[in-house]
KEMI-62859 format. One record per residue: x, y, z of N, C-alpha, C, O in turn. Coordinates in steps of 0.001 Angstrom, whole numbers, plus 524288, in hexadecimal, padded with zeros to 5 digits. Each point is the difference from the previous one (the first is absolute). Layout:
% KEMI-62859
XYZXYZXYZXYZ ...
***
This chain:
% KEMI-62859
1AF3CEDC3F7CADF7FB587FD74802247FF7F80153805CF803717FE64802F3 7F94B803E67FE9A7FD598001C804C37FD007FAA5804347FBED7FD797FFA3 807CB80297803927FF287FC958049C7F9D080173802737FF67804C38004E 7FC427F85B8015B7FC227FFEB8034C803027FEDA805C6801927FB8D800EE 7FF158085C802938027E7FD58804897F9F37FE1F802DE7FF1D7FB9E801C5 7FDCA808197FE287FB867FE798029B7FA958012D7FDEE7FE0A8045F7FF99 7FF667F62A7FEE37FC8D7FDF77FB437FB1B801A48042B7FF687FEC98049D 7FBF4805DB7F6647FC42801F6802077FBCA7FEC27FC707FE08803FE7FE2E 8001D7F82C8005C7FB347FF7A7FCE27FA467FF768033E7FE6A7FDE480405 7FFCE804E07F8547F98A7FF82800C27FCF17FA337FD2B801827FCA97FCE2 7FB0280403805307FC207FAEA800717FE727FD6B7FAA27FF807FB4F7FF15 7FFBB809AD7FCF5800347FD9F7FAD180129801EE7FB7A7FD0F8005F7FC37 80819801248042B803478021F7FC89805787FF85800F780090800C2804B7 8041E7FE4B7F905805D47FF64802578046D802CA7F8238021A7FD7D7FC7B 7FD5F806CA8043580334802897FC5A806307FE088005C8023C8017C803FE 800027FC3E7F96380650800C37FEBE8017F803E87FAEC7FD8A800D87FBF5 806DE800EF805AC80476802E97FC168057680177802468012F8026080403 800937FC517F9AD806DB7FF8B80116800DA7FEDC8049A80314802AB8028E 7F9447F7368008E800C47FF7F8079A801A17FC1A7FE867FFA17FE5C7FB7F 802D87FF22808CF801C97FB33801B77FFD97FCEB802DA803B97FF09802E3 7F7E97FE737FD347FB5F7FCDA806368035A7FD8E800CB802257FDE87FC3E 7FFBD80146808BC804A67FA048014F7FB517FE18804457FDD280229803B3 801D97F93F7FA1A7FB037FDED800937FC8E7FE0E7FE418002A8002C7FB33 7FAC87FCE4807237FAE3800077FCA07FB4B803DA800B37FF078032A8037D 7FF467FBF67F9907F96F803607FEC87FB747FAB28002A7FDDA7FD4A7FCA9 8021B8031680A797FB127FBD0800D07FCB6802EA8025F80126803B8802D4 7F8C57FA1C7FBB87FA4680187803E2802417FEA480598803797FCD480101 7F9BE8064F802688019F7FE58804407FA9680111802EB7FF857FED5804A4 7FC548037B7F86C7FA6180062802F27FEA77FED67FA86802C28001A7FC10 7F6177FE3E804E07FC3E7FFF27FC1980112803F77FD0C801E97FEED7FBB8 7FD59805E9805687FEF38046F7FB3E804FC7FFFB7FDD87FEEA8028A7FC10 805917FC9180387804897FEBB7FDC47FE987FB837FAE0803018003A7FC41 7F9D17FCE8803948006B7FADA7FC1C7FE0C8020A7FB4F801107FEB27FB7F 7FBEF804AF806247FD77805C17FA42804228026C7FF197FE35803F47FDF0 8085F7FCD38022280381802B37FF0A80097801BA7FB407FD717FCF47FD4C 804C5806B87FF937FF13800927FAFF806C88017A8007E800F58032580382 803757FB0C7F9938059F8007F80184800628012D7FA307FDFB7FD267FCB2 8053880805801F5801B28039C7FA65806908006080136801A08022C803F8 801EE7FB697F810804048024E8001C800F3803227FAAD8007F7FD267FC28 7FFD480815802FC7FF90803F57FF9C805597FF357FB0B7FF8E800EB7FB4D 805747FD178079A803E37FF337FC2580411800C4804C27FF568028780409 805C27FA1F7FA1880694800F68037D7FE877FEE380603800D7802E6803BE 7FCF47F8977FC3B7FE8D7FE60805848015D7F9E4801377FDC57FCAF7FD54 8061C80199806F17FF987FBFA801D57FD757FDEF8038E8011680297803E7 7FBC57F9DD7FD587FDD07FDC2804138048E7F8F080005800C47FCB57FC95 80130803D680936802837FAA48011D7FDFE7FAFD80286801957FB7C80079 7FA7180727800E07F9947FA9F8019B7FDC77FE217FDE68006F8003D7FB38 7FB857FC83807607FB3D7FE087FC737FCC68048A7FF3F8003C80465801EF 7FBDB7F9027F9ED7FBD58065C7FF3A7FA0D7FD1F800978002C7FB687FE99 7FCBB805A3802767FA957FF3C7FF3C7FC52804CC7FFD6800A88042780256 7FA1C7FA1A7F9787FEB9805977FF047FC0D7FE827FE03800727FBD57FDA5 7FA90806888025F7FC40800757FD938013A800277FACC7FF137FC227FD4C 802F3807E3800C780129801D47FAE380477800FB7FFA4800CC803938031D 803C77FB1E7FA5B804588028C7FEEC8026D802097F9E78009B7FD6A7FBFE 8000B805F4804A4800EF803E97FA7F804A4801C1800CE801A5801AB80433 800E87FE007F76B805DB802B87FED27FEAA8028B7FBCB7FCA67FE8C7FCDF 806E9806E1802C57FDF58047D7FC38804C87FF237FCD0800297FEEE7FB50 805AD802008098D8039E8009B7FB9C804747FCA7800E3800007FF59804C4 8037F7FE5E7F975803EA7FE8A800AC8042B7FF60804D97FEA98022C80414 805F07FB447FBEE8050980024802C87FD7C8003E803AF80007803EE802C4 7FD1D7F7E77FE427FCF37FE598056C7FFF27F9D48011D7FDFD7FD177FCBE 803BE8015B806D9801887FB3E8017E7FDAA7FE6B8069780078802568042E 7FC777F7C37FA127FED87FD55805C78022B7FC86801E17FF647FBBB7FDDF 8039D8048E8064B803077F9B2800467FC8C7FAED802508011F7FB597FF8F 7FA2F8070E803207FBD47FB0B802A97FC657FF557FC617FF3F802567FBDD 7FDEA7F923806C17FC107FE4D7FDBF7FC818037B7FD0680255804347FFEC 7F91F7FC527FD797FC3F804187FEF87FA607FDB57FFCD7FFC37FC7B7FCBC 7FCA78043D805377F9A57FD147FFB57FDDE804CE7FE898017D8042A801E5 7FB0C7FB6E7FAC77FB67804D7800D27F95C7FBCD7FE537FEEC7FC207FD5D 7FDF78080C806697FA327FCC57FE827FCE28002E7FC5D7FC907FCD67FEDC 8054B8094D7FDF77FDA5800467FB2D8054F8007C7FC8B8004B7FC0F7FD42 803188069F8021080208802877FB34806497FF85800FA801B2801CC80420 801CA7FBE37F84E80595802E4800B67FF6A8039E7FAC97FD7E7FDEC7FC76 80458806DA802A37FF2A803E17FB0E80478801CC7FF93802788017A803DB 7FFF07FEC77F5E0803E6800ED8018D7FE468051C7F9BC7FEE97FDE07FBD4 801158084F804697FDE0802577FD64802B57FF587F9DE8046A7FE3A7FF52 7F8C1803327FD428018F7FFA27FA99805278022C7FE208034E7FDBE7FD55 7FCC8807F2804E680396803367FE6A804AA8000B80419802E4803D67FFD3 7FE197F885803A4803E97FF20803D3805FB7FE817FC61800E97FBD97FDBF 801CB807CB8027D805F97FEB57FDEE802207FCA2804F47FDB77FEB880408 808918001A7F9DD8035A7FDFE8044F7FF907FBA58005D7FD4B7FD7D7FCEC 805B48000E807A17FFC47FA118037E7FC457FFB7802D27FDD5803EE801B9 800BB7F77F7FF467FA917FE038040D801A57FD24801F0802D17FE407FC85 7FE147FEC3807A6802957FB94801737FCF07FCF0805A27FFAA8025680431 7FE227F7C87FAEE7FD5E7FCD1804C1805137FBB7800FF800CE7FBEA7FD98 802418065A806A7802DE7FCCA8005C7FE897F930802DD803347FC83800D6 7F64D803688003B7FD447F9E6803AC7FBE9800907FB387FFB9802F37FC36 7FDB17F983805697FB6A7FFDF7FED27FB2D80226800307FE8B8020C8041A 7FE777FDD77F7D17FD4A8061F7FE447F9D87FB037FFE9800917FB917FE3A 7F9CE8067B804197FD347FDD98009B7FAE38036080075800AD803CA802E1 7F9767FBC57FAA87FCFD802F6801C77F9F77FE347FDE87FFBE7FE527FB80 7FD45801E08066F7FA0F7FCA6801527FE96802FA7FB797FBB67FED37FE2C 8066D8043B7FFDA7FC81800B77F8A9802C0800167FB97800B57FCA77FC9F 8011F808BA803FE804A4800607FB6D8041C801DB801108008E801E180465 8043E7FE357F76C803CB802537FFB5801F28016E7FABE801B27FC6A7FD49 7FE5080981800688007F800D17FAE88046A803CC7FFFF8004A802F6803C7 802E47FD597F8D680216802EB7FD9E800898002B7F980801147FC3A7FD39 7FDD380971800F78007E8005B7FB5580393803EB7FD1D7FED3801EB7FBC0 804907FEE08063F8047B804AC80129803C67FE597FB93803A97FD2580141 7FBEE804117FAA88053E7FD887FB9D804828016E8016B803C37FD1A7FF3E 7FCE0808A7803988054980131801578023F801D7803528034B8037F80044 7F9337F7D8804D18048C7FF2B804F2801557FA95800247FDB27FCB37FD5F 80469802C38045C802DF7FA35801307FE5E7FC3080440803167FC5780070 7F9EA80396801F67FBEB7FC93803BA803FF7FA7D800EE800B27FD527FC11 8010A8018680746802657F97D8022F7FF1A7FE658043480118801E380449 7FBF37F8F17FA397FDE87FD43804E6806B97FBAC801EE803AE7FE837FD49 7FB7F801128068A8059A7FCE2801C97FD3D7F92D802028029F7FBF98002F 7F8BF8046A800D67FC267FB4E801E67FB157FDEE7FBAF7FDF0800117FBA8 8024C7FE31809877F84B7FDAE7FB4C7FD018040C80271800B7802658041B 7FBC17FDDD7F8797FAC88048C7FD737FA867F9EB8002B7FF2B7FB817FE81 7FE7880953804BD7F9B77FB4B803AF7FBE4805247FE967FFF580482801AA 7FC027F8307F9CF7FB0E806307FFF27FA4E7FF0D7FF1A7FF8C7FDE48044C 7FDCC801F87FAA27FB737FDB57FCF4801898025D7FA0C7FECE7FDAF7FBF6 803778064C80425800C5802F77F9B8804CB8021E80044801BD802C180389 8007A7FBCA7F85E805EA802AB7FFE6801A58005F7FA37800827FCC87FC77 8002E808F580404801C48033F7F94F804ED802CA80238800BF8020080450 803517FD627F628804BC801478008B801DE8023A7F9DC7FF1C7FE7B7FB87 8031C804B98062A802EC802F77FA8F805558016880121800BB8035480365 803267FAA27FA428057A7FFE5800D78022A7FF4B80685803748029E80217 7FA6B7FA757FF8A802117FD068030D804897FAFE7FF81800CA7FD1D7FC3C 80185802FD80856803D77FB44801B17FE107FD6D804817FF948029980406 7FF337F8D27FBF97FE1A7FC8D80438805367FA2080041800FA7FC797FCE1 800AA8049B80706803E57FC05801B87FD5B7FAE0801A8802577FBEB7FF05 7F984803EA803227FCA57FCDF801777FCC37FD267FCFD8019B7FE687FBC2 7F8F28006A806127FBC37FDC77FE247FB35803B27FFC07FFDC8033280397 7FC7E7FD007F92B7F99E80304801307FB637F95F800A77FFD27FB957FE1A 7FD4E807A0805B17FC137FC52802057FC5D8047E7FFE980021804308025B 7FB3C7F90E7F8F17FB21804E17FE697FD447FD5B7FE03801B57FBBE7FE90 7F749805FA800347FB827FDD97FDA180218802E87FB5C801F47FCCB7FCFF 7FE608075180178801B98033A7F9898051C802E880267800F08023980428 802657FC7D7F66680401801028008980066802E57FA687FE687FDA97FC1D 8047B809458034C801FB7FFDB7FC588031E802E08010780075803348038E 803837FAF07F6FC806A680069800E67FE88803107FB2F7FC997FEC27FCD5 807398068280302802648026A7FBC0806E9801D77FE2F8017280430801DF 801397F9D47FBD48045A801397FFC9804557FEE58044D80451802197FFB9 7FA1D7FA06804D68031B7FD2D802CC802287FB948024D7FF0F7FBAA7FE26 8032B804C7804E6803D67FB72801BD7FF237FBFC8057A800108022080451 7FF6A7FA097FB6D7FD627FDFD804D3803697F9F37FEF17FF117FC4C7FD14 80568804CD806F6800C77FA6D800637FEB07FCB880144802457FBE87FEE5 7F93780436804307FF397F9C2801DC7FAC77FE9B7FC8F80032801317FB58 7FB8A7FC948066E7FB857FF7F7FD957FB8A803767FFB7800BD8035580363 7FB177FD887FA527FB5D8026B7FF0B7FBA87FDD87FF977FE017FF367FBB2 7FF287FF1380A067FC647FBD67FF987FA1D803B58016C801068040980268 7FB987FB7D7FCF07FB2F801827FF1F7FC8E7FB75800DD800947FB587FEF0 7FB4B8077D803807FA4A7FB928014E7FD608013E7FAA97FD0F7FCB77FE15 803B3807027FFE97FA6C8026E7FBE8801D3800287FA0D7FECD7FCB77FCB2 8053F808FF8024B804047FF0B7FAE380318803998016B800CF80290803FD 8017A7FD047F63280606802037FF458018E8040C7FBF2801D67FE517FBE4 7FDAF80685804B780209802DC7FA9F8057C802F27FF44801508044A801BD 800CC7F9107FBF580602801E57FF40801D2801867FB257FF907FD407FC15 8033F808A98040B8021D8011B7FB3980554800D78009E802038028A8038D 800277FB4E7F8FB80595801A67FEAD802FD7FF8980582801E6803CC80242 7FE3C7F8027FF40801A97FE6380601803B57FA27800987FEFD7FBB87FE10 80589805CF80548802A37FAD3803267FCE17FE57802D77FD848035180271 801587F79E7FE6E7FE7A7FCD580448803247FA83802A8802457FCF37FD0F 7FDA680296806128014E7FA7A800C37FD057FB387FF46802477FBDB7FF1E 7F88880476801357FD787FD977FE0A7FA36801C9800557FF34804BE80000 7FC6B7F7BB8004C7FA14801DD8000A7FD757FCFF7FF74800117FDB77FBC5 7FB2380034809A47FD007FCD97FEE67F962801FC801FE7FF088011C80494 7FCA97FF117F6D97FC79802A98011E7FB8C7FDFF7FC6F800B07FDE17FBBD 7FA7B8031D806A97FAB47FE047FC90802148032B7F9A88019A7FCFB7FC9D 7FE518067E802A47FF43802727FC35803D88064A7FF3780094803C4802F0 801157FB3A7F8B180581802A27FEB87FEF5804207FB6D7FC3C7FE9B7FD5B 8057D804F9801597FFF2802E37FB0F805CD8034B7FEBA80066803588036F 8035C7FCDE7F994803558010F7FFBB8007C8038E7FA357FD178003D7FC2E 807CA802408050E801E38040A7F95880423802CC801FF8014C801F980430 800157FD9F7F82780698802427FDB9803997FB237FF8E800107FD317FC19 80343801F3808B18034D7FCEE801457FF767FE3D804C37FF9E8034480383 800377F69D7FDE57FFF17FDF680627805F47FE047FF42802607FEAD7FC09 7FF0680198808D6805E77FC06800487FE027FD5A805867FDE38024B803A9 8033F7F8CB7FBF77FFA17FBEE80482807047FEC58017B802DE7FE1E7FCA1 7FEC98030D807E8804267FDE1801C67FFF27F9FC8018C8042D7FDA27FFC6 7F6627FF398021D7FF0A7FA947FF867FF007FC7D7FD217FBB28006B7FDE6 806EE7FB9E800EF7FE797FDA57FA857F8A17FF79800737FD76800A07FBF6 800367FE658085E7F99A7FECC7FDC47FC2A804F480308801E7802DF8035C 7FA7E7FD667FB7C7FB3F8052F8020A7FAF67FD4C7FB117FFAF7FE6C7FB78 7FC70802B180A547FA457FD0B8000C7FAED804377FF3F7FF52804A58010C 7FE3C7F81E7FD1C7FB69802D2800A07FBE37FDA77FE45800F87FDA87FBE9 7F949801D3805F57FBB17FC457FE887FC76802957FA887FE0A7FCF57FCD5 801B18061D802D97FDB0800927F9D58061C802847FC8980420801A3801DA 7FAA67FDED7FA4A80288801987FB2E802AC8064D800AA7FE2E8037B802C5 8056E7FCC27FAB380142804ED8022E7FED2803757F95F8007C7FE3C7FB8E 7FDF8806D08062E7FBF5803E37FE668065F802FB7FCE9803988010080308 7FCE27FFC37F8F9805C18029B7FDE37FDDF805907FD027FBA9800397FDF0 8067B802528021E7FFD2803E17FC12804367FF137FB598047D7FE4A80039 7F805803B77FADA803AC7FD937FB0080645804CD801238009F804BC80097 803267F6027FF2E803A3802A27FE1E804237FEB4806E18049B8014780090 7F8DD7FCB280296800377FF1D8032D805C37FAEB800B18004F7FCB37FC84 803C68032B808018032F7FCFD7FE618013F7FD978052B8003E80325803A1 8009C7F7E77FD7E802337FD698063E804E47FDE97FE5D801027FD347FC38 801D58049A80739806AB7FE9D80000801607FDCF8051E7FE9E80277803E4 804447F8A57FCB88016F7FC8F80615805F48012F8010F802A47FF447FC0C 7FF75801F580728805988000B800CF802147FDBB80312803C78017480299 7F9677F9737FD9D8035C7FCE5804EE804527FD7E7FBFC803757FD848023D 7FCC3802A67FA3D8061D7FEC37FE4B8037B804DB7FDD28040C7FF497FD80 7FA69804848036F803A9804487FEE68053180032803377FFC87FD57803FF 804C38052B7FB2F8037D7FF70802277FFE98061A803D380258803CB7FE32 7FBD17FC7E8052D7FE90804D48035B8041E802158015D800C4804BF7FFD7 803067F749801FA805708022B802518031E7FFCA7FDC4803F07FDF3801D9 7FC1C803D57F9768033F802527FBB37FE0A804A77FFCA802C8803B780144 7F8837FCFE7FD407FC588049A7FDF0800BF80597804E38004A804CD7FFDB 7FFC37F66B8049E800F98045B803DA80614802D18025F8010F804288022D 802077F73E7FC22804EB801B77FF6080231802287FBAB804B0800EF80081 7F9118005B7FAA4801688029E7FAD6804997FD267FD2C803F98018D7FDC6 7F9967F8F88035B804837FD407FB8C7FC157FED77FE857FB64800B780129 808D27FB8D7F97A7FB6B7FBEC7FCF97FD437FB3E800EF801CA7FD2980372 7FA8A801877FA597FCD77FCAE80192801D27FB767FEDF802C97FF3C7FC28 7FB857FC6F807D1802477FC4E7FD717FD087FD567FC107FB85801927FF3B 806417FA917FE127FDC97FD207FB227FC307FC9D803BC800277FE5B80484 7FC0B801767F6D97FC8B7FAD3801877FA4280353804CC7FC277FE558025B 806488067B7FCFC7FC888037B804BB7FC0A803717FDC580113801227FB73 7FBAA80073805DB7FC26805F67FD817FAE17FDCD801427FEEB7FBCC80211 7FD53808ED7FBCD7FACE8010D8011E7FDB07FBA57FCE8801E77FF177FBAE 7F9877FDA2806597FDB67FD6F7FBF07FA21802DB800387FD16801B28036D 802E97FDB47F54F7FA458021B800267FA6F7FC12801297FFB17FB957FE1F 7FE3D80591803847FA617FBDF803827FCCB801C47FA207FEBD8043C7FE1A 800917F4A67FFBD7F9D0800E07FE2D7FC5C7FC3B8019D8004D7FB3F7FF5A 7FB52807EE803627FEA77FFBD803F17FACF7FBC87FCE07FC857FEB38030F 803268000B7F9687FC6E7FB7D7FD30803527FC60802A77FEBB7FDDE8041F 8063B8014A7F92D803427FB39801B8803237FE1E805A8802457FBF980155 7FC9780937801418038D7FE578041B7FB208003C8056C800B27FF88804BC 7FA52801647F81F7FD257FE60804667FEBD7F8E48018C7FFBA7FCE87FC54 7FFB78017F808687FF5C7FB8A801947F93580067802977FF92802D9803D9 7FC597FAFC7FA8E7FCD8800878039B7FE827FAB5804047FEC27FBB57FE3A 8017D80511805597FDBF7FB1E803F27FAB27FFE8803457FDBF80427800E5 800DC7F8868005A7F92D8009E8002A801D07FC388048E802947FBFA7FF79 7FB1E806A48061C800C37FEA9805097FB257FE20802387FC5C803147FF5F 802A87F927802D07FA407FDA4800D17FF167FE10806B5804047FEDE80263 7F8ED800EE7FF507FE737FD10806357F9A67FD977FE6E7FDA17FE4E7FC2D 801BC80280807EC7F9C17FCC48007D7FE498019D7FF0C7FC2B7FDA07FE56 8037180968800EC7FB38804D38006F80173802AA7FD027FC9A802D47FE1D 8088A7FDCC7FFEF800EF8059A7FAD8803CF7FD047FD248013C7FB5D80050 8007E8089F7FC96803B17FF0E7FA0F8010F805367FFB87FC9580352800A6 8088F7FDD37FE4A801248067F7FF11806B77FCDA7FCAE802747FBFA800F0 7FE66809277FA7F800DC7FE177FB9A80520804AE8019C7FF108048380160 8059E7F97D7FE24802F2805228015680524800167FB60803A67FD227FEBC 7FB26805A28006D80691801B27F8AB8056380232803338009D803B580300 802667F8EE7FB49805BC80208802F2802A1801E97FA487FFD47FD417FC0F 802758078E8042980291802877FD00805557FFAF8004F802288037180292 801D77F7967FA6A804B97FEB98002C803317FD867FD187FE767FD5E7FC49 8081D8034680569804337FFAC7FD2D802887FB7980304804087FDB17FEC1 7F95D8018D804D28032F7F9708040E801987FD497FCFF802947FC928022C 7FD4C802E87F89E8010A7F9D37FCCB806E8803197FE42804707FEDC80178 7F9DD804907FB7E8059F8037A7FED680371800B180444804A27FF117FF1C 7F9CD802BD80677802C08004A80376803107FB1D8026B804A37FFF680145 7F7DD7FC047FF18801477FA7F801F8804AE7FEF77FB708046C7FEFE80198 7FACE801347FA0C8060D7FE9B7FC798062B80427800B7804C97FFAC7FFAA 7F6D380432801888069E80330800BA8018A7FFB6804898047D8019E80096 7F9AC7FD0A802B18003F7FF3180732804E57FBBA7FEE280450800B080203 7FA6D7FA537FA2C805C57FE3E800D3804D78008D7FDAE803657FC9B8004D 7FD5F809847FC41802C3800BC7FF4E8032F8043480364803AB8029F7FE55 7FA337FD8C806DF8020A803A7803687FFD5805497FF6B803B6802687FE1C 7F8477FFB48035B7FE7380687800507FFC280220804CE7FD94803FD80129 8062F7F8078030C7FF198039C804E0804B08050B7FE158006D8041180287 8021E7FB007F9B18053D8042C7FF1C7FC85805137FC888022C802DD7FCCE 7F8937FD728047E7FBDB804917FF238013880435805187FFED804CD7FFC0 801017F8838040D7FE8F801F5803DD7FAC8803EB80155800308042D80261 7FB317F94A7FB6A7F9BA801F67FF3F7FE257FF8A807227FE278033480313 803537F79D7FD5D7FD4D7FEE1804E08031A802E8806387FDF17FFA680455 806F0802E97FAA4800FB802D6803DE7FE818068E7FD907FF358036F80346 8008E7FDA47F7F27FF968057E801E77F98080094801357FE46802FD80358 7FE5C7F9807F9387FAF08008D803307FD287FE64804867FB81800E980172 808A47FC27800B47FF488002880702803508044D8028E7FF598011D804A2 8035E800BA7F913802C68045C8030A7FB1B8058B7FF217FFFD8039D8032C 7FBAD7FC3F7F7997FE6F804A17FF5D7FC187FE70803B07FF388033380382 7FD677F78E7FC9E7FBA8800C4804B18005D7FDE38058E7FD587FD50802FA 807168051E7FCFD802817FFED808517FEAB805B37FF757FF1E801778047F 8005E801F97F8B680063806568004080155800BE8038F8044E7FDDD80019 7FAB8804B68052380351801B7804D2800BE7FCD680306802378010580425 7FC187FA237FA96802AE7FDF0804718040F7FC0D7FD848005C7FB678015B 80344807767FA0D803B87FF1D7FF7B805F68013B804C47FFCA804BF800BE 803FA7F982801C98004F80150802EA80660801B07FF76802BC800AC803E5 7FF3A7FFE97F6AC804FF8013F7FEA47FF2B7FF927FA4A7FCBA7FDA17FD64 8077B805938015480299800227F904801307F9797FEBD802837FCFF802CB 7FAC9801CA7F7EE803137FC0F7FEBD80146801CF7F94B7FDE5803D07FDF6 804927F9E480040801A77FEE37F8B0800827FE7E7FE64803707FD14801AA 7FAFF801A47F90E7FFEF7FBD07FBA5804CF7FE457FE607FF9A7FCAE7FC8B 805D68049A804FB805778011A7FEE9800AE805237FDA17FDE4803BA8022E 8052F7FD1C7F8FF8030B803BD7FE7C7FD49800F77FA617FDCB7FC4A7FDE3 80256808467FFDF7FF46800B07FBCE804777FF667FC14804237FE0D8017C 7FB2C803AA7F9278028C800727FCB480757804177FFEE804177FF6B7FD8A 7FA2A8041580644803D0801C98035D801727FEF2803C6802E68035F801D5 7FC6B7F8BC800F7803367FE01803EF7FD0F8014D805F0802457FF0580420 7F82E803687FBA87FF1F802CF804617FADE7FDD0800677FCA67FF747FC99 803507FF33808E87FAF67FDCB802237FA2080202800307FE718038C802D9 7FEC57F9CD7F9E67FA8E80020800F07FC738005D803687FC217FD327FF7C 8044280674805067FC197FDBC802327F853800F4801337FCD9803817FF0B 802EF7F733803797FA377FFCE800397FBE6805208036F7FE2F7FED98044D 801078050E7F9FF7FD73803A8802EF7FB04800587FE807FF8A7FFBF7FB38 7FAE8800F0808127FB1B801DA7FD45800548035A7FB597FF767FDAC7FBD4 80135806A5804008006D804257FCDE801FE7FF4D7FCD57FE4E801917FBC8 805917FC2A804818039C7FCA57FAEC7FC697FBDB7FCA67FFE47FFC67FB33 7FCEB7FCAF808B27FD207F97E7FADE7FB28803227FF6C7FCEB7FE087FCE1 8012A80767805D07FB6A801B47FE2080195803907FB077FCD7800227FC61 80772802838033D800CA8030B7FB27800F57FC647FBB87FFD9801477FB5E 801637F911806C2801707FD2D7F9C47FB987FC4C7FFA6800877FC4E7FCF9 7FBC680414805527F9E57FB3B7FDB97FEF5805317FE0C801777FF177FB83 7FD0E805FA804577FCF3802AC7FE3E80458802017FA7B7FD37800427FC16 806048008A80328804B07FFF47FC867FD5F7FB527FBD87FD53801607FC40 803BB7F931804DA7FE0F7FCD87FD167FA877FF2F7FE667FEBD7FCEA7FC88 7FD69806808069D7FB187FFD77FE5D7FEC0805BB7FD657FB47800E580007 80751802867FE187FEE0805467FE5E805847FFF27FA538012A803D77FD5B 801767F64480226802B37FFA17FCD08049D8020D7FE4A801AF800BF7FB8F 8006F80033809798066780232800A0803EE7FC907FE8F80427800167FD93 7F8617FC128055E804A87F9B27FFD47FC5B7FDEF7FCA77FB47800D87FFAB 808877FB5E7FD0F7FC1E7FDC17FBC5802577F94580285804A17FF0A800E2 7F7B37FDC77FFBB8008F7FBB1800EE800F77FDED7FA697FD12802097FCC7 806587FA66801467FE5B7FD237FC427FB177FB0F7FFE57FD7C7FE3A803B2 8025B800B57F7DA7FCD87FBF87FE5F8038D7FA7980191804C8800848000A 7F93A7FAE480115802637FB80801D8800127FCDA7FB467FC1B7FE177FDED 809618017080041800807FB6F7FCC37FD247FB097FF598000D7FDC47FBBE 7FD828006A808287FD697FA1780150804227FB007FC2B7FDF37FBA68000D 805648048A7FDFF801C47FBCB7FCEF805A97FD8D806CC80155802E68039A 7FFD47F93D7FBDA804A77FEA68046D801D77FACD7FDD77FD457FD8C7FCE5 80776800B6804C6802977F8877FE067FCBD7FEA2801B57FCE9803068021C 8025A7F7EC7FDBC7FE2E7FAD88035F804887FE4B8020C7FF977FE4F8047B 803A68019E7FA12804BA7FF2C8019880166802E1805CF802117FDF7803D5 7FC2F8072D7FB82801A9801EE8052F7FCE47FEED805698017F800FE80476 7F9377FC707F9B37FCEA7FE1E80415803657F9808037E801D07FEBB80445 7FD137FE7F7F5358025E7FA3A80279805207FFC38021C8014E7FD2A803A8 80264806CC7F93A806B5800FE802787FE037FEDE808B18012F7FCAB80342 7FB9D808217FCCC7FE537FFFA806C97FFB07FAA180191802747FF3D80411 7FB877FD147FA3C7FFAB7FB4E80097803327FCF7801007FFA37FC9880361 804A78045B7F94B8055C7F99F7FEFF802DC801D3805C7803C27FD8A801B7 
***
């Protein structure tokens, strides 16, 4: 990789390939805010970025700052490789990628009026009027002013006017909202894993009992509530497993260890050391790395790892025992 010792761009155009900006890429006059910024492929930038337009062609290109653009983040179709936003990724229209086979990872929250994604990893949250997800992973939530189209995707959760879904959803939160009915394609399936045993799955032992995927049917496990003031009424459907969760909660599932590895995945860089789940089956420590909980949500969502199904049966005995 080739060092930029001394950065020469013109007014509205800024080419990368195999450079290494140490630094940012800010306007610094008017005719700068029209910038049009291309990384080409094998380029780091270690700044913030702002840009009229920003387009990535190819791969093994990484930003460690912020990123804004006023129209476009693009990330091209046929782009192989790693992509990597190590802050937060933000832009006054859209942000699309449709690239099946590069690897695109946001490390923050994602801010757009429109945001399309195809095999992405989002450590964070998306904040968008239309949102669609294809084939990825987004730990935190997926909230939308407008709707929601997701296929065959992890989420952490999702709350939005209007939803349409197919293949497979997995919710890592026991509940996810939405004000009209959600739109399915036949054949279509929602799976919750807040009682899965994650830190087994991710340490390659076995699961424990009493743990696994539950399947959502989404007739029965919808709740609707009808919210009222002086002047409106808006009717909102929560999509959830809280009742199932609330019973196994007292049989002690912090020994999941769910709730540290998915706060360890959305600190993304500003994780600030190695940590591990303990030891595996061989005696050798697990530990918590990006690259590591992003290869195993997409593992479990492309069906490498097979979660089991959750028994739902438990004593009563083992609840009231907590008691005496």
């Amino acid at each position: 990789m080739n060092e930029l010792k001394e950065l020469r761009f013109n007014e509205t155009n800024i080419q990368l390939k195999d450079n290494l900006v140490k630094g940012s890429i800010l306007p610094e006059k008017i005719a700068e805010l029209d910038r049009t910024i291309t990384i080409q492929g094998n380029s780091v930038i270690e700044g913030a970025v702002y840009a009229h337009k920003l387009e990535i062609q190819q791969g093994d290109s990484e930003i460690k700052g912020a990123v804004f653009t006023q129209l476009e983040l693009y990330v091209n179709s046929e782009a192989t490789g790693n992509i990597s936003f190590k802050k937060s990724v933000g832009s006054a229209n859209s942000i699309v990628s449709r690239a099946p086979k590069c690897n695109i990872m946001f490390y923050s929250d994602i801010n757009a009026k429109s945001v399309t994604l195809y095999n992405a990893f989002v450590a964070g949250s998306i904040y968008a009027d239309e949102i669609i997800l294809q084939n990825c992973v987004v730990i935190g939530g997926v909230f939308a002013t407008q709707n929601i189209d997701i296929t065959n995707s992890i989420v952490g959760t999702f709350n939005t006017p209007s939803i349409k879904a197919s293949q497979a959803v997995w919710l890592l939160l026991p509940s996810a909202f939405s004000i009209e009915k959600i739109v399915m394609i036949p054949g279509t399936k929602f799976f919750n894993l807040s009682l899965a045993d994650l830190g087994s799955l991710y340490k390659g032992m076995k699961q424990t009992a009493n743990s696994g995927k539950i399947e959502m049917n989404l007739e029965f496990d919808e709740v609707k509530t009808t919210l009222t003031n002086e002047e409106t009424q808006k009717t909102l459907r929560s999509y959830t497993v809280v009742g199932k969760v609330l019973a196994a909660d007292l049989l002690d599932m912090d020994k999941f260890q769910n709730h540290f590895l998915l706060t360890a995945a959305s600190l993304g860089s500003q994780l600030l050391k190695n940590y591990d789940l303990g030891v595996n089956a061989k005696g050798e420590p697990v530990t918590l790395t990006f690259d590591k909980i992003r290869n195993f949500f997409f593992d479990i969502l492309l069906g490498k790892i097979e979660v089991q199904e959750i028994n739902g049966n438990f004593d009563i005995s083992q609840i009231t025992g907590k008691f005496n």
